[in-house]
C-alpha positions in Angstrom: 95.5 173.9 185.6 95.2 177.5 184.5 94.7 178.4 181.0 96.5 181.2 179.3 93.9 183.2 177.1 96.0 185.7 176.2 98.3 183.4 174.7 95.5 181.5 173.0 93.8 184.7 171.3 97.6 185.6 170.2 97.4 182.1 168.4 94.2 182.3 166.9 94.5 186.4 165.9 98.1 185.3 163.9 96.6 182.1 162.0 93.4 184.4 161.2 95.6 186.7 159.6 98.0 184.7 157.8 94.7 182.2 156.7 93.4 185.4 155.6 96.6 186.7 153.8 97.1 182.9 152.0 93.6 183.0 151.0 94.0 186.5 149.6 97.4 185.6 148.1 95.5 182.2 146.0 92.5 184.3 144.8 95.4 187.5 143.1 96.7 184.1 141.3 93.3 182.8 139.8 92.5 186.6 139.3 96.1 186.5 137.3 95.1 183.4 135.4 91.6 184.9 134.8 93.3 188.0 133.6 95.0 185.3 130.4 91.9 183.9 129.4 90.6 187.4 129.1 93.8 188.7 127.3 93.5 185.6 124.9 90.1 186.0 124.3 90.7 189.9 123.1 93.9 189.1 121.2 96.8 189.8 123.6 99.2 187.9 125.4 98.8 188.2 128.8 102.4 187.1 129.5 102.9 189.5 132.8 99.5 188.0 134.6 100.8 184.6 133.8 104.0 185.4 135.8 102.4 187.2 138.3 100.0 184.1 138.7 102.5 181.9 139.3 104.4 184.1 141.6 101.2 184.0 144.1 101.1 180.3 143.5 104.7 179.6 144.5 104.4 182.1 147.4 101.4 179.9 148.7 103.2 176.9 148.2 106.1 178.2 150.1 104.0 179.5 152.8 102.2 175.9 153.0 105.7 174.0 153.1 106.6 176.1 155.9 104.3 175.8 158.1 104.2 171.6 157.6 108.6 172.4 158.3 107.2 174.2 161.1 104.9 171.3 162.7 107.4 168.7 161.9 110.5 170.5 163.6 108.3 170.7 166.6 107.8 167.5 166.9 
């Protein structure tokens, strides 16, 4: 049996970055969300951190159903 390491580092240095990238993607959200409390808190509205909030949730949503379409087509 030989054992291709270049293909396994290709695998783990893609789902590194994209882990990193999801994880990034979740904390602009809560940052969006924190952004309304502090909006609220001074008066405003904080209408477009709301939207972008939910933007980064959806996209991490979609990015999650993917890759569970991903592992159930392959199987």
């Amino acid at each position: 049996m030989k054992i291709d390491w270049s293909a396994i580092g290709s695998v783990f240095g893609v789902s590194l970055v994209f882990t990193v990238g999801l994880v990034a993607l979740f904390t602009l959200g809560i940052n969006g969300l924190a952004r309304r409390e502090k909006a609220a808190a001074q008066g405003g509205g904080g209408a477009l951190a709301v939207t972008g909030a939910y933007v980064c949730f959806a996209a991490c949503a979609a990015a999650v159903v993917y890759g569970i379409h991903l592992i159930v087509a392959k199987s």
